[in-house]
N, C-alpha and C positions, 0 to 999 in steps of 0.2 A: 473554503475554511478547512483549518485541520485540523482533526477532529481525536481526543487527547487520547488513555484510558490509562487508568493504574490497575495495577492490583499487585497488593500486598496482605500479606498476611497478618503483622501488626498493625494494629491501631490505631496504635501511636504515628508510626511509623506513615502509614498510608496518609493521616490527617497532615501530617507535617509536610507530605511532597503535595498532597493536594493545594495546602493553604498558598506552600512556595512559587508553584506553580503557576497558581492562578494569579499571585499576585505579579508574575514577572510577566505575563502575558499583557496585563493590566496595563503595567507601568512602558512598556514597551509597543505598547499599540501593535500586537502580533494578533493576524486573525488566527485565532485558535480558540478551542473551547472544550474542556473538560468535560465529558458526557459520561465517562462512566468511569468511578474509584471502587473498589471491589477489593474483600477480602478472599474470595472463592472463584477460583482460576474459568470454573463452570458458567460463573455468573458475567463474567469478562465474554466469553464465549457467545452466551446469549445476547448481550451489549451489543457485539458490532454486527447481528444478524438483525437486532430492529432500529440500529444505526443509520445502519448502510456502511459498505466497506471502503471507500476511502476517498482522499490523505488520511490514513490515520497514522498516527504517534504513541508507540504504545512503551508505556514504563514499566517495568515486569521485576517483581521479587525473583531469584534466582532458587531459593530453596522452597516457598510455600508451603513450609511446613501442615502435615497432617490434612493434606489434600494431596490427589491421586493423580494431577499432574505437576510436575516441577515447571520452575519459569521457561525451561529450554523445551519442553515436550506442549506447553502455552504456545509459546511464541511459533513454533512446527504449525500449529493448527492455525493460528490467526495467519501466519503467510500463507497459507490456504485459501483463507475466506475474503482478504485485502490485499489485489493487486500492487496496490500502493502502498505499501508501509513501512515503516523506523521504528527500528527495536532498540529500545534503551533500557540495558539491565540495571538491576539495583542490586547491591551484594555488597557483603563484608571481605569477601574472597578479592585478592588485589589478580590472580592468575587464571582466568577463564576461556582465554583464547582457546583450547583445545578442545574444547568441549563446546562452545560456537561453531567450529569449526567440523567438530564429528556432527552436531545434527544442521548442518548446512544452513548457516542462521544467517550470515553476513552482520552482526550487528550494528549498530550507528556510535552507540558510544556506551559505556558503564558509567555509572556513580556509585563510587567506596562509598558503602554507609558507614560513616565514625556517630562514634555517643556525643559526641558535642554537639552535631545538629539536632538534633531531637531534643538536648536539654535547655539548648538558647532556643527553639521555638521561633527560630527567624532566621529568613535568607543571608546566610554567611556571605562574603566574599568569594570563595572556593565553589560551592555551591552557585552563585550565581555566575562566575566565568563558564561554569562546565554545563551549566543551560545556556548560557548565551551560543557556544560553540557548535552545541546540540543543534540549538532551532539554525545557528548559520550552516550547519548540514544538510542539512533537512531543507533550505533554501535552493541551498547548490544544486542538491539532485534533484528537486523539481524544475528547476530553470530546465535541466539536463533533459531531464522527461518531456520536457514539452515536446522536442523534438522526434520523439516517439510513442508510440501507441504499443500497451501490453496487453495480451491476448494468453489466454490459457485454453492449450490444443492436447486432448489427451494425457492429464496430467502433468503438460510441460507448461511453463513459462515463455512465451515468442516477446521480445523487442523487438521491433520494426520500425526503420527509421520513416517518417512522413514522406520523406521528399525521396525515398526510392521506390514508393508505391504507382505504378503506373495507371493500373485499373485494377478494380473489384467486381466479377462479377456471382450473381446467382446459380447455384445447380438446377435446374430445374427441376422440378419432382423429388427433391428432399430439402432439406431444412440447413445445407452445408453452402457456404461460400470458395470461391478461388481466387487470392490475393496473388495478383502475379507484380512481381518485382524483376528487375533486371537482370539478376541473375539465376533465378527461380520461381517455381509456382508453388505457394501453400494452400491445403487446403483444410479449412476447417469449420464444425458445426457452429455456425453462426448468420446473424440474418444482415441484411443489407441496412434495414435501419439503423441497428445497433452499430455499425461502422460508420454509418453518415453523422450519428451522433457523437463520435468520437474523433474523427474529423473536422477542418476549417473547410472555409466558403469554397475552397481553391476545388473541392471535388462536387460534382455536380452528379445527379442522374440523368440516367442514360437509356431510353425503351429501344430497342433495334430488333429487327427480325433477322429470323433466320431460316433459310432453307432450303430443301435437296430435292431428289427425283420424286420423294412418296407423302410429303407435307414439308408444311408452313407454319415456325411457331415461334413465339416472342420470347426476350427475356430482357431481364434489366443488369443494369451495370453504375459503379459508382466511374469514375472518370476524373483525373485532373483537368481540371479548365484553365487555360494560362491566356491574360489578358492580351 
């Protein structure tokens, strides 16, 4: 399921994309669910830490007026805390590409807020093409994602396609792993389960020993299994 959030600063404004929202998810049989609308960028913050981080879908006022973070310095943090996410800005502003683009946002799509949505109080035509398009985004890159697993190693973001993972295994005597691919070996602090969870059937565990002139000692490993 993917899992919504707003935050907007008006009230009006926030109840309007809320109601829209929901009702297009409704009508549209979209597994999705609006878990947290929010005036205070703070409160959005805390949302997706008793959430859980993701798919998430997040629709962000761009100015947030009289709070201390703007929609672009929001959206910075929540790519932080959700591997998986889609930024859809809200603004009056039709020219933002630049400023996306200075705090490395990627975003999925904007919505022009005009006064006529908020005074008809109902999913316009315009308004519903540009969610339709949204969630058909938002489709495409998780089809995409399947094929990969993302991993945050030292502050960075790793894509790794599935099927050029050869094996995985344990360090022993610390708490880091070694993903060895074809054309490289990564390594990074994470545990064997947490990869088998993220993983299909196709990799299996693996116990093997190992050893030299002065001891004998075990370790595990994940492994492709091919029928």
């Amino acid at each position: 399921m993917i899992k919504i959030y707003l935050c907007e600063d008006e009230l009006s404004q926030l109840n309007y994309f809320k109601k829209v929202i929901a009702a297009f998810i409704t009508e549209k049989h979209i597994d999705a669910e609006i878990v947290s609308a929010r005036k205070n960028p703070l409160f959005t913050l805390n949302d997706i830490q008793k959430n859980g981080e993701s798919p998430a879908l997040f629709f962000l006022d761009v100015e947030l007026k009289d709070y201390e973070l703007d929609g672009f310095k929001l959206a910075k943090k929540l790519k932080e805390k959700a591997l998986e996410s889609y930024i859809v800005f809200l603004t009056s502003q039709e020219d933002l590409d630049f400023k996306a683009f200075e705090y490395k946002l990627e975003p999925l799509d904007y919505i022009i807020k005009k006064p006529e949505y908020f005074l008809s109080n109902r999913l316009s035509n315009e308004i519903s093409e540009r969610i339709t398009k949204i969630f058909e985004k938002v489709e495409m890159f998780r089809k995409k994602r399947q094929d990969y697993i993302t991993l945050s190693s030292g502050g960075r973001i790793l894509e790794i396609k599935r099927e050029d993972i050869l094996f995985i295994q344990a360090i022993k005597g610390s708490h880091q792993i070694e993903i060895y691919l074809p054309y490289k070996k990564i390594t990074i602090r994470q545990t064997l389960k947490y990869m088998r969870d993220l993983l299909d059937d196709s990799f299996i565990y693996v116990f093997y020993i190992r050893a030299n002139t002065y001891k004998v000692y075990y370790q595990f490993a994940l492994c492709v299994f091919y029928d």
